[in-house]
N, C-alpha and C positions, 0 to 999 in steps of 0.2 A: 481398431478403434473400439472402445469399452465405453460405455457409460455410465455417471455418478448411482450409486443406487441412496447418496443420502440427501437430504431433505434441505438440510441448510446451504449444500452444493449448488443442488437447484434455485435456490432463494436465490445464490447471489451469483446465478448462471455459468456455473464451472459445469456445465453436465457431462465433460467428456474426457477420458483420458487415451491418449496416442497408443500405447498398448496393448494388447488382450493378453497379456502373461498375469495370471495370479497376482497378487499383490503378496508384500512382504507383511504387510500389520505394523506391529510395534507401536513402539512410542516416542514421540522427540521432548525433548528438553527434561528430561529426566531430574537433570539438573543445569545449572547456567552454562559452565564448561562443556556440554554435550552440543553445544550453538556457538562456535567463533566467527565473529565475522570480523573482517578487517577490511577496510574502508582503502581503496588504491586512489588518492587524490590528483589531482590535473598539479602540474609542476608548480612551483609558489617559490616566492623572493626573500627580500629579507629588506624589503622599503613600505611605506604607508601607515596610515594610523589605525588599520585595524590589525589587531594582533592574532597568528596565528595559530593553533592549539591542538596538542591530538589531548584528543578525550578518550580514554579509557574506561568504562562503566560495567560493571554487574549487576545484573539485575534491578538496575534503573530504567524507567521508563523517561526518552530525552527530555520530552517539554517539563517534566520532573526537575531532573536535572539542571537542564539550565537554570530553571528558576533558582533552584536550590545555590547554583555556583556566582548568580547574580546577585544572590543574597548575601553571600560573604566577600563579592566583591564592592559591597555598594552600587551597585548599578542599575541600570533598568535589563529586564531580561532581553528586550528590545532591541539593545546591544547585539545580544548573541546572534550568529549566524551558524548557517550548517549546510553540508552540499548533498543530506540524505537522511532518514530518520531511520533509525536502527531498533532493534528489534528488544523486548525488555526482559524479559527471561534468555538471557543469554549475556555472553562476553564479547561485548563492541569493541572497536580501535575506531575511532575517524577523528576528522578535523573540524574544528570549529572556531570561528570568528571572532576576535573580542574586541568589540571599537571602545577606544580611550582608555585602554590600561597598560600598568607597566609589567614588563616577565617578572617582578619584584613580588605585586601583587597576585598576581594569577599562582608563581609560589610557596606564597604564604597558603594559598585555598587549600583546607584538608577536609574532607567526607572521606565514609566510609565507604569503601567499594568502588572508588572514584579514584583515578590517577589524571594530573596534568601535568604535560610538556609543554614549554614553547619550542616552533618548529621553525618557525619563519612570520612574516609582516606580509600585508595585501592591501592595498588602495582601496578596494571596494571588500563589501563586506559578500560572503557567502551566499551563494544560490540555491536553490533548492535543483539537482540534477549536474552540481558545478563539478564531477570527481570521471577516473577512467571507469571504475567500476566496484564491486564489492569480490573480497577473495572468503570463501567459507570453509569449514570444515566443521561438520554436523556428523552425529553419532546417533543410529535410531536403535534405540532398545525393545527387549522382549518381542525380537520378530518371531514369525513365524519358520522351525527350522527347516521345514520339508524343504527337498531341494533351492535349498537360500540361496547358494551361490550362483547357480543356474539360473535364477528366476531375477536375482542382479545382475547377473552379467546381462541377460536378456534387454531387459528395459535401460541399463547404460548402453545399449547399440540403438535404443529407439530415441534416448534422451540425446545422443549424439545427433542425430537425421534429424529433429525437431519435436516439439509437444506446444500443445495448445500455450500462448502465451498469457494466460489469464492472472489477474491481479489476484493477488494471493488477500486469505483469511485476514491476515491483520490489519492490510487495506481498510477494512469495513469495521474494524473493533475486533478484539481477540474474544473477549470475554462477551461483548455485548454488542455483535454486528447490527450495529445501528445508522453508522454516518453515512451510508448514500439514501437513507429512509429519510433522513434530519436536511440534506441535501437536495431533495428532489422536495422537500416540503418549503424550502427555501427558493429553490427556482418557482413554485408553484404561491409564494408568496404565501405560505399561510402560517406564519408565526406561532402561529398560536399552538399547532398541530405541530410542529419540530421542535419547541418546546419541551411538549409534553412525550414525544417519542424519547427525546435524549436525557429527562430528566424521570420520565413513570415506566418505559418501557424495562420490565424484568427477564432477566434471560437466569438458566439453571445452574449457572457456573460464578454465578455470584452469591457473596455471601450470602444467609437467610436475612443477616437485618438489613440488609440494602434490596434483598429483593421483597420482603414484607415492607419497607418504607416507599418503595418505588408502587406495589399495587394499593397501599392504602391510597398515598395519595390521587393515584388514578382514578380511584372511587371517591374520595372525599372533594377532589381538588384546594383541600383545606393549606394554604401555603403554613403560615404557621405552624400547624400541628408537623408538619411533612419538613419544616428546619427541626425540629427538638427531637426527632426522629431522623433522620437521617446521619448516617456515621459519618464524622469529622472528615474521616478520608475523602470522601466522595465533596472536595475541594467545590470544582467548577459547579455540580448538581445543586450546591449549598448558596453560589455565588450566586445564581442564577434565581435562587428560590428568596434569596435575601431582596434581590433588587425587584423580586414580584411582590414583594411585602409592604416595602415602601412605594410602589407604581405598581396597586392593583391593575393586573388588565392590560401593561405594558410588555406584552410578550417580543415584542420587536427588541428592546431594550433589551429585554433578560437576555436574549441572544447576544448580544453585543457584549455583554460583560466576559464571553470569554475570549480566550485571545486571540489576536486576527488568524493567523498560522491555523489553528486547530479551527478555527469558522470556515476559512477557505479550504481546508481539506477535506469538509463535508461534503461541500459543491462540489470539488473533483473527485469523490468518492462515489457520487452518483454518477460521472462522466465514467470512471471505473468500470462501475455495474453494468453500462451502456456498453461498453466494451465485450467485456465478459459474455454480455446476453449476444451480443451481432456475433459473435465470432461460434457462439454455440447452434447460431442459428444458421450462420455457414454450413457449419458440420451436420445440420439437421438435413441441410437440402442437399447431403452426397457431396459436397464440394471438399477438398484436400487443403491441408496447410502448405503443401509444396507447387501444386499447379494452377497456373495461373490460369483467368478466363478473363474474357474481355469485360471491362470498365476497373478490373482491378487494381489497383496502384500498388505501385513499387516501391520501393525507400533503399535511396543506396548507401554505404557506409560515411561517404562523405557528406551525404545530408541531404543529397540530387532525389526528386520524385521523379516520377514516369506513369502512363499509363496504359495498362494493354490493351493492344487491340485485335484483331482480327488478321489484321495483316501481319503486326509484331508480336504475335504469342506464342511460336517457335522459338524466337530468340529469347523472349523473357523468360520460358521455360528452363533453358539451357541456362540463361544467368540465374537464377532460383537454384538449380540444381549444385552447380557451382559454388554458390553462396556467394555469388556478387552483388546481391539484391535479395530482398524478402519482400514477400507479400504484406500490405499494411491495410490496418485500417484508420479512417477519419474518425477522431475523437468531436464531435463537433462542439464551439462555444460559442462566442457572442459574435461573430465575424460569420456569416451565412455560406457556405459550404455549395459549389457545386456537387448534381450529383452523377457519379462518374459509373456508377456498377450496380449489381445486385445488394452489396454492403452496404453502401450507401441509401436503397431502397432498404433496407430492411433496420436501419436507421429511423431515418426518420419516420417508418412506420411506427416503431417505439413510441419515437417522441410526438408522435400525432393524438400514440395513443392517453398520454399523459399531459398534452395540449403543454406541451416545451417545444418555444423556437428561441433562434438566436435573441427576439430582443426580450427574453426572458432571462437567458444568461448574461445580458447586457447590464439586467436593472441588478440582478445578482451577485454582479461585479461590483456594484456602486455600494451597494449594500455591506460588503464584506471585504471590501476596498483590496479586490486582487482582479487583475485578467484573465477570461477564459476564452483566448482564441482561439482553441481548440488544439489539436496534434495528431501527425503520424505516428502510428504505434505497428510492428512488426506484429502478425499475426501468431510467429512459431517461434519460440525458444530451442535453441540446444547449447549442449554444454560439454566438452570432453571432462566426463568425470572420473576420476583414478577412485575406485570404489573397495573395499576392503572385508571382506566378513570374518567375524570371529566368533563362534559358539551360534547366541541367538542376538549378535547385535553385528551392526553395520555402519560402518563411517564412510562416509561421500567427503572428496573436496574437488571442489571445483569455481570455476570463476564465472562472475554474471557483469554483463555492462548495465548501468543505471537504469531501476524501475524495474527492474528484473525480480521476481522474489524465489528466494530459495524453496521457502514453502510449496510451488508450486514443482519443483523437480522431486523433491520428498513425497508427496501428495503422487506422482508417477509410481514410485516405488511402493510407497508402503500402499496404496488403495484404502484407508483405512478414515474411520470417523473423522471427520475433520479438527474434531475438538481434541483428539487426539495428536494435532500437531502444533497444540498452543504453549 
């Protein structure tokens, strides 16, 4: 066990890697094709009125997308559904939902860097989490070559046993790790203050005129000047600045203008971070990703919980080892949680500390019109990864079940800035 020595790791509670072998360095996404993912969907028919669609994109960002492909279908984006959101500097494959149109139409749709197929039909439209999993093949350049192969072979035997199963960088913004800030300012109902974190907060990897327009207006709070100033691109930041224009003071409002999908990801973004932080706090107190202790819960592949005890920690050990069961933790949401273990205390100690309980996630659901009942999340990832080095680069493929992020089995390997894996 290694620990993060970067800053923004710790920000957003990654502090630990499974490991002590060297890291490899480098760099991901070099370019889009250095990132394939392909999207392995849950089986689909060919009845219903939502049409079903593999979406093919380059360096698209989805909610991008969609709008974009709802624009030259006539539709509302509202339509679209998705069983996962993919990564934007990179080359995606998956499937997407299109209620009320004909394969005529979806056809005729041409962007650039964009492909559609119709695939099949669905009754119901897309979930978020609805697919078997993601298949990748990622390329990290400029590693480091001192014993490379050694030092991959090494950490694909630790990635196989398991590694911290932490929500990866992109989770929280690539560019600008903000959504569980905007998130937790939202369960804590202060509009006003998740506003301005998602609309003034600068970070270093953005351009200079968005991040001179993001710190003027943090000083000025002048809405006006901060529209005629802020670069077109920056869509939703523009949407939100426009509706404070007309509804001085209306910060509840400004939130709402952007779209429910990207509102409710903030709030699980922060449930994310909450994750992240318990599972680092595990590893703070000597505890293992593979052995279990009493009040722990279990999560078995068919969906079945458990939880250990004293008397059954023998045996749960032996099913962990096995991989009939993983160690998980309680994501808590608006549905009040017993508490079953140390994880669960060191939970709610969090949220004590931030004065969040479930009927805060309640009022945040209503707000942002999604559920957070909360969820079991496996504590450790593994992955058999068929791993390759050539010169001073390196390609991993390997496959993740849903919510899994590749970035965090890369982040094993290379040990390197994390802004280095955007």
């Amino acid at each position: 066990m290694m620990q993060s020595p970067f800053p923004l790791e710790l920000e957003l509670g990654m502090r630990y890697y499974s490991s002590n072998t060297p890291g490899i360095g480098g760099q991901l996404r070099t370019e889009p094709e250095d990132f394939l993912v392909e999207e392995v969907p849950l089986p689909y028919g060919d009845e219903g009125s939502h049409l079903l669609v593999r979406l093919t994109k380059r360096n698209w960002e989805l909610q991008r997308a969609v709008k974009e492909i709802a624009k030259r279908l006539g539709v509302s984006h509202r339509r679209i559904g998705w069983a996962g959101t993919k990564d934007k500097n990179a080359v995606t494959s998956q499937i997407i939902s299109i209620y009320g149109v004909t394969p005529e139409a979806v056809e005729a749709v041409h962007l650039s860097e964009i492909e559609l197929a119709v695939v099949g039909r669905a009754k119901e439209s897309l979930a978020l989490g609805a697919l078997e999993g993601n298949r990748f093949e990622i390329v990290i350049r400029e590693c480091d070559q001192d014993e490379l192969a050694e030092r991959v072979q090494a950490v694909s035997s630790t990635v196989a046993e398991g590694i911290p199963n932490y929500f990866g960088l992109q989770r929280f913004g690539v560019t600008r790790p903000v959504t569980h800030l905007v998130g937790e300012q939202i369960l804590q109902e202060d509009y006003e203050g998740a506003v301005m974190t998602y609309v003034g907060n600068a970070y270093p990897y953005e351009s200079e005129n968005a991040r001179q327009a993001r710190s003027r207006f943090t000083e000025t709070r002048d809405v006006r000047e901060a529209l005629a100033a802020y670069p077109v691109q920056m869509t939703y930041e523009r949407a939100m600045l426009h509706h404070l224009a007309v509804h001085p003071g209306d910060y509840q409002g400004a939130l709402q203008v952007l779209p429910p999908k990207l509102l409710s990801m903030m709030v699980s973004a922060f449930q994310s971070f909450l994750f992240n932080s318990v599972l680092s706090r595990r590893l703070d107190e000597g505890f293992t990703l593979h052995e279990p202790i009493p009040g722990d819960r279990l999560l078995f592949p068919n969906g079945r919980e458990d939880t250990v005890t004293e008397r059954n920690r023998s045996t749960a050990a032996q099913h962990v080892r096995r991989g009939r069961c993983r160690i998980a933790l309680f994501i808590p949401g608006s549905e009040p949680a017993a508490l079953h273990g140390r994880m669960d205390e060191m939970m709610q100690e969090i949220l004590k500390e931030r004065e969040i309980d479930a009927a805060r996630f309640e009022r945040a659901a209503g707000f942002v019109r999604t559920r957070y009942a909360g969820a079991l999340r496996a504590i450790a990832l593994s992955a058999d990864v068929i791993a390759e080095v050539q010169d001073a680069s390196t390609r991993l493929r390997f496959t993740l079940p849903p919510g899994h992020y590749a970035t965090t089995v890369c982040r094993e390997y290379m040990k390197a800035d994390p802004y280095r894996m955007i």
